[in-house]
C-alpha positions as CSV (number, residue, x, y, z in Angstrom):
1,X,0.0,0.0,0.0
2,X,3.0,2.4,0.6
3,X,4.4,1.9,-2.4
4,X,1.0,2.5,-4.7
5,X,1.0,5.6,-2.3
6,X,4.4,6.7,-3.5
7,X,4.2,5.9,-6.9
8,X,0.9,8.1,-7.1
9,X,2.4,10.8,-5.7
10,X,5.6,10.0,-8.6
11,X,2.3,10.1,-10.8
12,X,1.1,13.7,-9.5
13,X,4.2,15.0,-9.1
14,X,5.9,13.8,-12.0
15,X,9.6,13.1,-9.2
16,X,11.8,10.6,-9.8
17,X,14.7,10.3,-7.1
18,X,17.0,12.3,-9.5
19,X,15.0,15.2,-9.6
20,X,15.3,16.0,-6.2
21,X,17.5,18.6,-6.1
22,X,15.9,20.1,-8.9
23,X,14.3,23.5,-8.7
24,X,10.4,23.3,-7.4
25,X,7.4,24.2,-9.9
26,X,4.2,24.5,-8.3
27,X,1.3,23.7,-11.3
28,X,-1.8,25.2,-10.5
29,X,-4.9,24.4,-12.6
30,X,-8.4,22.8,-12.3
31,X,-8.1,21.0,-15.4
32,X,-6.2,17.6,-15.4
33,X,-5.7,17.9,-19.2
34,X,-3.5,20.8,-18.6
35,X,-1.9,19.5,-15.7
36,X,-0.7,16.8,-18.0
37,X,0.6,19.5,-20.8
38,X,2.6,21.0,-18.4
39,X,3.9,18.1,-16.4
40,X,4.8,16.7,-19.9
41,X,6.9,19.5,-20.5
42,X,8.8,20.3,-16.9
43,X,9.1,16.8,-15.7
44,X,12.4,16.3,-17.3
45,X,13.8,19.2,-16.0
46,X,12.2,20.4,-12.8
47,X,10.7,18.9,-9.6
48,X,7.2,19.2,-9.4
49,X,4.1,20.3,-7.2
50,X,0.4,20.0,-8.2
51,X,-2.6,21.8,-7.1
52,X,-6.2,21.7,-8.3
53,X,-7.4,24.5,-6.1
54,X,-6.9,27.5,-5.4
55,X,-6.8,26.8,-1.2
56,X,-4.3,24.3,-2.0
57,X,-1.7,26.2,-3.5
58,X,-1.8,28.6,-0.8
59,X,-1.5,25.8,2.1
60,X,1.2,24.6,-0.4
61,X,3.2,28.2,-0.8
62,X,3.6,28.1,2.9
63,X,4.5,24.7,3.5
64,X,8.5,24.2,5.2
65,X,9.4,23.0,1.4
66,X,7.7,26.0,-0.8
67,X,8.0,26.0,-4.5
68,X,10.6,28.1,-6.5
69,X,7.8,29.1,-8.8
70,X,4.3,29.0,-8.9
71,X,2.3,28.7,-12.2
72,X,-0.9,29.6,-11.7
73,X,-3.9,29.4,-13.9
74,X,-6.6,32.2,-13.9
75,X,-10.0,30.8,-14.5
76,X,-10.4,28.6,-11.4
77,X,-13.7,27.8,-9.5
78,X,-14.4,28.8,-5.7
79,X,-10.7,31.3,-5.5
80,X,-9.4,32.4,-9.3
81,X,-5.9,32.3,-9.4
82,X,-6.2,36.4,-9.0
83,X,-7.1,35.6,-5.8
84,X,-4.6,33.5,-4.7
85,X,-2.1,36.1,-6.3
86,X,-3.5,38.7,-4.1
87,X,-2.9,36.5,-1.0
88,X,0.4,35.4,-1.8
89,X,2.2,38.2,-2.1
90,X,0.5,39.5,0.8
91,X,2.1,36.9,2.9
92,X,5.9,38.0,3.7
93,X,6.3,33.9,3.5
94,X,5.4,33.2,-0.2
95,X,5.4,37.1,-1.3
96,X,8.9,36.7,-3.4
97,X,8.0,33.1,-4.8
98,X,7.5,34.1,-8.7
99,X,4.3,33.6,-10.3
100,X,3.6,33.4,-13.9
101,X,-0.6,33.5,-14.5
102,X,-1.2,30.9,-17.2
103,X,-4.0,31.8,-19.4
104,X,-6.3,32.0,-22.4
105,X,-6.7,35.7,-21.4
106,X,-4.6,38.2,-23.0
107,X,-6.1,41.4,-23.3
108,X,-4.0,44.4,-22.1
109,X,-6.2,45.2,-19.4
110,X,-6.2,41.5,-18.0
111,X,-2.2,41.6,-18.0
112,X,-2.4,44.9,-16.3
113,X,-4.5,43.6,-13.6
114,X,-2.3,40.4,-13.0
115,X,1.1,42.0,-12.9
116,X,-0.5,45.0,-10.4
117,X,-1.1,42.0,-7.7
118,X,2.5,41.3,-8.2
119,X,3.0,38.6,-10.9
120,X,6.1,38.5,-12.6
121,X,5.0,37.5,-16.0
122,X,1.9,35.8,-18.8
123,X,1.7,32.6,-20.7
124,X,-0.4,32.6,-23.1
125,X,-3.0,28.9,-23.5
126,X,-2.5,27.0,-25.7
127,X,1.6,27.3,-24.5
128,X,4.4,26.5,-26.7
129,X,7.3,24.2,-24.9
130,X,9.9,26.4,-25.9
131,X,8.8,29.8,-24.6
132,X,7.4,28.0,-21.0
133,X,10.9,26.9,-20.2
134,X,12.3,29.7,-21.6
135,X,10.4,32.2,-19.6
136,X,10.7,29.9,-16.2
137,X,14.5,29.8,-16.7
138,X,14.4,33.5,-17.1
139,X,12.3,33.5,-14.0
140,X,14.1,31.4,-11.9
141,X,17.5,33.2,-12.7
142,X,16.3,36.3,-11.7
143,X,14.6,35.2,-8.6
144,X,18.3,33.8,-7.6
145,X,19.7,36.9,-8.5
146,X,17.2,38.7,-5.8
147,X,18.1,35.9,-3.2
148,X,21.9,36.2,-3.6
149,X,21.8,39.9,-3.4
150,X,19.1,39.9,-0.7
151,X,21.9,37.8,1.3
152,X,24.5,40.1,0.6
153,X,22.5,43.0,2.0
154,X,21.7,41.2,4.9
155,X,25.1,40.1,5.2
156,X,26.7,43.3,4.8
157,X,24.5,45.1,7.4
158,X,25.3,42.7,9.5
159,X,28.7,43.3,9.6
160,X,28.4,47.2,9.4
161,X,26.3,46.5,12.5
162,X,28.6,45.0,14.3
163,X,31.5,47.2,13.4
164,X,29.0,50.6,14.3
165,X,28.7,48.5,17.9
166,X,32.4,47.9,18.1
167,X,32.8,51.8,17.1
168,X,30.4,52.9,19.6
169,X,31.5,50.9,22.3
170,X,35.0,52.1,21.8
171,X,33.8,55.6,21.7
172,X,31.7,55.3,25.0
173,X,34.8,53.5,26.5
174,X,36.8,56.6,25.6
175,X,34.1,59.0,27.0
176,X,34.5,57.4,30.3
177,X,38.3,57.2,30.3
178,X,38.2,61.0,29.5
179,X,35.8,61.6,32.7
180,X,37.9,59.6,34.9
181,X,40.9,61.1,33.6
182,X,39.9,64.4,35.2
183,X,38.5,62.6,38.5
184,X,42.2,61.5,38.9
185,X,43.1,64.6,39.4
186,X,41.6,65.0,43.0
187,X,40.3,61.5,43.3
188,X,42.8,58.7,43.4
189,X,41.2,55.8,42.7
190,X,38.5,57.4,39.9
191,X,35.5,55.8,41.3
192,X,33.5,59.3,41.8
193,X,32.5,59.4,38.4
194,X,31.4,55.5,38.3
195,X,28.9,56.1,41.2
196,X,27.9,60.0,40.5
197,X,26.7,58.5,36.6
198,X,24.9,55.3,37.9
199,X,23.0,58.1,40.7
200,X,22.4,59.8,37.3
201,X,20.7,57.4,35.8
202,X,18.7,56.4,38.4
203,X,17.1,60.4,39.2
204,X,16.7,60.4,35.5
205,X,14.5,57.4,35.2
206,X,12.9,58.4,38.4
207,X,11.9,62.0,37.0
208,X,10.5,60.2,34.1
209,X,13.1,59.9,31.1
210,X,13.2,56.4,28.9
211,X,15.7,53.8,29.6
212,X,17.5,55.0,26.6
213,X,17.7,58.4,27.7
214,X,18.7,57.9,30.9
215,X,21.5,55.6,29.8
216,X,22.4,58.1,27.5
217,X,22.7,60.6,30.3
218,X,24.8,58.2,32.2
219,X,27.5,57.6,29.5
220,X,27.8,61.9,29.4
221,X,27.4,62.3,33.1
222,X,31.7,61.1,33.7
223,X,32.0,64.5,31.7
224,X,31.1,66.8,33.8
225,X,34.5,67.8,35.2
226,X,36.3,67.2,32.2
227,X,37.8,71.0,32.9
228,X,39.6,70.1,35.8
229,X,42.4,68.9,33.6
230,X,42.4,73.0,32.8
231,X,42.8,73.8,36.7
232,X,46.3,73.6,38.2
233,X,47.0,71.3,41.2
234,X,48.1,73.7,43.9
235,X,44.3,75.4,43.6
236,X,42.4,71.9,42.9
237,X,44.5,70.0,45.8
238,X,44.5,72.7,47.8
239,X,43.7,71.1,51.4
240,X,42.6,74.5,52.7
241,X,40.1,77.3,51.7
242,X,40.4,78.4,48.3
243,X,40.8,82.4,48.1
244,X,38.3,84.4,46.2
245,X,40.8,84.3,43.0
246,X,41.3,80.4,43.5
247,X,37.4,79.9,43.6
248,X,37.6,81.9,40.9
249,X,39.7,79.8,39.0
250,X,38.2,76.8,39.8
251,X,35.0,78.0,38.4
252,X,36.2,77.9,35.5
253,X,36.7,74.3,35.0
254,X,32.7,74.7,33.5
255,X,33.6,76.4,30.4
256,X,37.0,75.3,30.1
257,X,35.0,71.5,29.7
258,X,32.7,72.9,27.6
259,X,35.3,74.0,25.2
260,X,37.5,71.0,25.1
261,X,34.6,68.4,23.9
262,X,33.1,71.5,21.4
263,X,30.9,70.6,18.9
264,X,30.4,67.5,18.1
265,X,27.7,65.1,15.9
266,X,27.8,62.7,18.7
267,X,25.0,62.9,20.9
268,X,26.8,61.7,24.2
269,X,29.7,64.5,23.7
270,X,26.8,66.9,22.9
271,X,25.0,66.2,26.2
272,X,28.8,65.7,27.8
273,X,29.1,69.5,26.9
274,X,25.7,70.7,27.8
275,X,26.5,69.0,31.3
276,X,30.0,70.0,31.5
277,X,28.3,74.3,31.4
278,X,25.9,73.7,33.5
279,X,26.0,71.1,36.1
280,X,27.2,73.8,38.4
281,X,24.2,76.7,37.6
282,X,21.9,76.7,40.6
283,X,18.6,76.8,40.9
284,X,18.2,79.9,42.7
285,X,19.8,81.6,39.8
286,X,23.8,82.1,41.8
287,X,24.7,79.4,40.0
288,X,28.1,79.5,37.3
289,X,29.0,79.6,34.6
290,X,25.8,82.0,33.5
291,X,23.9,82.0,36.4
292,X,21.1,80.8,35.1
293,X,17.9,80.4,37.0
294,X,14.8,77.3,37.8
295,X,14.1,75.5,34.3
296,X,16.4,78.0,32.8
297,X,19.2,75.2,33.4
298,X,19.1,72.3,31.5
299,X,17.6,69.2,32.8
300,X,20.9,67.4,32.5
301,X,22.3,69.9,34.2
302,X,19.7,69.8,37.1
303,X,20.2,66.3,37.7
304,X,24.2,65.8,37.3
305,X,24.2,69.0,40.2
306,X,22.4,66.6,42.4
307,X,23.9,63.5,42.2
308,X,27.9,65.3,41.9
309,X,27.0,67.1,44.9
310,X,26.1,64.2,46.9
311,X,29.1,62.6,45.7
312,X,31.0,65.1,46.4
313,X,30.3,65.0,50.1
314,X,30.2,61.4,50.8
315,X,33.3,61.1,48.9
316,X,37.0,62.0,50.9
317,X,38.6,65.3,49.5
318,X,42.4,66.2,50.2
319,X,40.7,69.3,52.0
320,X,37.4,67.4,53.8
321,X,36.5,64.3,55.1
322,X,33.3,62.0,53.7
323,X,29.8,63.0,55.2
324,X,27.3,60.1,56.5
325,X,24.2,59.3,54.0
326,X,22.1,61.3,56.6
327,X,24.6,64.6,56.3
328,X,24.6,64.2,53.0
329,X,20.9,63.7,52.6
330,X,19.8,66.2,54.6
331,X,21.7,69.3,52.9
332,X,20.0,67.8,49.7
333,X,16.7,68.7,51.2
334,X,17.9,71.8,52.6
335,X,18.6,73.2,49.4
336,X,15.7,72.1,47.5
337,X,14.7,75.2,45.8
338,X,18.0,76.9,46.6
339,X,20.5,74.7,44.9
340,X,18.5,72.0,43.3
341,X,15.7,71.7,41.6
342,X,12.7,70.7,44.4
343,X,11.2,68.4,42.3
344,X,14.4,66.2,41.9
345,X,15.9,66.7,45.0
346,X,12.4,64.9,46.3
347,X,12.8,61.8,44.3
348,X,16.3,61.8,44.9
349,X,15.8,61.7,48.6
350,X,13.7,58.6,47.8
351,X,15.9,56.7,46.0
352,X,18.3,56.4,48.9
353,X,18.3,52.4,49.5
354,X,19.4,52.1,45.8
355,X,22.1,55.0,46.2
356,X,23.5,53.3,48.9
357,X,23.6,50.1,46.9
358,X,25.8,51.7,44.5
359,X,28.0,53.3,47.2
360,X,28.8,50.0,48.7
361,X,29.0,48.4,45.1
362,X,31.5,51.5,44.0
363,X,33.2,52.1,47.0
364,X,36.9,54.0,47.3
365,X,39.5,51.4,47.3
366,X,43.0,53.0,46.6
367,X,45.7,51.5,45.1
């Protein structure tokens, strides 16, 4: 019984064991008699597929062993092979299989119809041998042509992807070297910038920026001091109070920042800059570089103040010692509306469990 099943399907099909790795033609046509012209003509040079239906040529496109090319006849009972066009190519399975309409229709208008629901070409009933292979080969080697440079596309943006990642992760590596190259400078073992952008990110999601801004704002935030470099070391290690015109110096490591990552297509070094001018403005408006006042100061800028600040002051300095969580904490909420911004200093106050995670995860440990 198995093999009167096989040899049936042999029969339908028109496969012999040779033809397997021959390219696929799906027939599709009501009318046995041209089923037989057509299997008469590709089974010695194709592997075949047969439908009879209009529903069966679609469960056939989107089998897991489609058909190179579908032939598909026009005049068809219950679904016309219009129809079925229509549905294939709006499939992104079976939408790049080829189809050639076979039919005794050839009026312009017909043809125009067909080939505006995406079929590639017209045979004309009765067909002629010659010009059915010819125009399937045609086909075929075109469709191979799309695949091949389909692939290569795909290929190629694969690999520009993965080199623009590699780029990018090399840039953001050199942002954060940059920011930690000025933390150096008063911090020996660089780990103020590593918590102060991680506090960042965390008052940035908290006042309602996406994941992909805030992690933006965290690969800029190391920036902020980036003028320090500019500042020399018996002002910035001064373990006493600055004088007016040392203060006055150190002020301006803002702009001196600001100038050394200039202009730049980059996002990150555009918001590095933005932050670098104004992470020390105040909200009060007393504030440098410009003194700027409320929403007046970036956003950025808001929330780098916030989280530097309380850095700053649970951090050791070669002129203070680190302040407790609650110190720290509480000159946050004391200048709420002075220093910071009131809304942010509020959720930053309530973040304090994971701020102290980070602490402890990022703690000072010279070498």
């Amino acid at each position: 019984m198995n093999g009167d099943a096989t040899n049936m399907e042999r029969y339908l099909t028109g496969n012999t064991e040779s033809q397997m790795s021959r390219k696929t033609i799906l027939i599709v046509d009501d009318a046995l008699e041209n089923l037989d012209v057509m299997k008469g003509i590709l089974a010695p040079h194709y592997r075949l597929q047969i439908a009879t239906n209009g529903r069966l040529a679609l469960k056939i496109a989107l089998s897991p062993t489609p058909p190179d090319l579908i032939l598909l006849d026009v005049m068809m009972p219950e679904m016309d092979g219009h129809t079925v066009c229509r549905l294939l190519k709006q499939n992104e399975r079976s939408r790049e299989i080829p189809v050639l309409f076979v039919t005794a229709r050839t009026d312009a208008e017909d043809e125009a119809f067909g080939f505006s629901l995406g079929a590639a070409d017209y045979l004309s009933k009765p067909v002629s041998p010659p010009i059915v292979l010819a125009r399937i080969k045609t086909h075929l080697a075109m469709h191979d042509q799309k695949k091949l440079l389909a692939d290569q596309v795909a290929l190629r943006t694969a690999q520009l992807q993965i080199r623009n990642l590699e780029l990018e992760e090399t840039r953001i590596e050199v942002i954060q070297q940059l920011g930690r190259a000025a933390d150096y400078r008063d911090n020996e073992t660089g780990m103020h910038v590593m918590r102060m952008s991680r506090y960042v990110r965390l008052l940035a999601l908290k006042a309602g920026l996406s994941e992909s801004e805030a992690e933006q704002l965290m690969l800029a935030a190391p920036m902020h001091d980036l003028g320090k470099i500019g500042i020399p070391d018996h002002i910035l290690l001064k373990p006493g109070r600055l004088t007016e015109e040392e203060f006055a110096q150190i002020q301006t490591h803002a702009e001196i920042g600001y100038r050394i990552i200039g202009k730049q297509r980059s996002e990150i070094l555009q918001l590095g800059a933005l932050i670098a001018l104004t992470h020390h403005e105040k909200w009060n408006g007393k504030g440098y570089p410009k003194g700027l006042r409320g929403e007046e100061i970036p956003l950025p800028g808001r929330i780098v103040a916030i989280a530097d600040v309380f850095d700053a002051l649970t951090s050791v300095r070669p002129y203070k010692k680190a302040w407790t969580v609650d110190e720290a904490m509480a000159l946050i909420t004391k200048e709420a509306g002075q220093h910071f911004d009131p809304r942010l200093a509020v959720l930053f106050l309530s973040l304090r469990l994971e701020i102290e995670e980070i602490m402890e995860q990022y703690r000072d440990q010279p070498e």
